[in-house]
N, C-alpha and C positions, 0 to 999 in steps of 0.2 A: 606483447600480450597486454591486454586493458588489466587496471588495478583491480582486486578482486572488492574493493569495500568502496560504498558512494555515502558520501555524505550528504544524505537526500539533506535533511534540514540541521542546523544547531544542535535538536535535540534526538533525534535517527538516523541508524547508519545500517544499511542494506551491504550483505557478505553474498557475494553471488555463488552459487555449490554449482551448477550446472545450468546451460543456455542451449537451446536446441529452437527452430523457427516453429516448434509443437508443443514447448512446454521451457516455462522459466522457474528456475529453484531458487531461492534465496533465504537467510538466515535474517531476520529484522530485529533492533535492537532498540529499546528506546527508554529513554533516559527516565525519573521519575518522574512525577506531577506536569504532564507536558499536556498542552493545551489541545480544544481538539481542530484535525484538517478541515480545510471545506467539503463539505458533500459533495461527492463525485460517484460516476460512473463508468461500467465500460461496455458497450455496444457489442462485442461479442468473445466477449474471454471469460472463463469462471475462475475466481480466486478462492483458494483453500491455506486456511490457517489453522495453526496448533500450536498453542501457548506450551512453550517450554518453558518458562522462569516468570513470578510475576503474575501481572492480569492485566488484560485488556480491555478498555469501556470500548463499546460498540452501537453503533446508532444506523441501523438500514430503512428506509423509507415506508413511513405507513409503522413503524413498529417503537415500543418504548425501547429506550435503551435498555442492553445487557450487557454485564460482566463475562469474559471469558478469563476462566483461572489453568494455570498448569495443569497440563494434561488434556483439553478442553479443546475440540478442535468448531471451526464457523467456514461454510461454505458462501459464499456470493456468487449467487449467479449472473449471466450478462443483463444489463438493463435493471441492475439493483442499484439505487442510489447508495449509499453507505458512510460512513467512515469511521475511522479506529485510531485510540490514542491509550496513552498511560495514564490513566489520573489516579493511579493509584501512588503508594510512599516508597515505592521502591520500583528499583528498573525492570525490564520487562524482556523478552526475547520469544522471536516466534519463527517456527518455520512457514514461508509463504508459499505457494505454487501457484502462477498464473498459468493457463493454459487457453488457447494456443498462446506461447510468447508474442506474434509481432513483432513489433519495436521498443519493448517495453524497457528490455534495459537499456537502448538507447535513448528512450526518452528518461529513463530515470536520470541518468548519465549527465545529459543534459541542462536537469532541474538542478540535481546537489550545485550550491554554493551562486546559482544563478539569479541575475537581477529580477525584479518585480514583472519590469519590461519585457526582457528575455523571458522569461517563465508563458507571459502571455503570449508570446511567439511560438513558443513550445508546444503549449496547449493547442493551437491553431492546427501546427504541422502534424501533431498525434492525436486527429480525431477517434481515429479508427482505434487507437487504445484507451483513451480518457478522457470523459466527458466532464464538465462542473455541473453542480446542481442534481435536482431528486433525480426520481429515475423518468426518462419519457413515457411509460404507461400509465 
């Protein structure tokens, strides 16, 4: 059985609760004052968050950034550029749902702790889950 926690980067660690090829659960964690990802996308999956602990800055394409605080949930729809980090002074934890999964935990899987190189390899092979840059509309 795969380990239940990926250490997507230094400062995030992803707890998987459930994996089905129709819906991905997971628990995200992230550390304090952590810098933000690159804008990305996904072609056809909606992610749904809710700040358990903490706060979230969030920045989705066309829009000013906003804070999501505990209790606080943010949908993304497919073809939303986005992305989300901690900049706040304390850590942060959120439930995520992607829906449909794909291959998402195995691309996650993939990225935790992988080279520059690697990553861009990764990127290539999981179009069909995550794109870089705004959104294509």
């Amino acid at each position: 059985m795969a380990e239940k926690t990926i250490q997507l980067s230094p400062h995030q660690t992803l707890r998987i609760i459930a994996t089905s090829p129709e819906r991905l659960e997971m628990e995200a964690a992230w550390e304090a004052d952590t810098k933000p990802p690159p804008m990305h996308w996904h072609p056809t999956q909606h992610e749904h968050f809710e700040v358990l602990e903490g706060e979230l800055t969030v920045e989705l394409t066309g829009e000013p950034a906003l804070v999501v605080r505990t209790g606080e949930t943010l949908d993304v729809p497919p073809r939303t550029g986005h992305k989300m980090w901690n900049a706040g002074d304390a850590p942060a934890r959120a439930s995520w749902v992607v829906t449909p999964a794909l291959r998402t935990e195995k691309m996650f899987r993939g990225m935790g702790g992988a080279s520059k190189v690697k990553q861009a390899a990764l990127l290539l092979r999981f179009r069909d889950e995550f794109r870089l840059g705004d959104s294509p509309d």
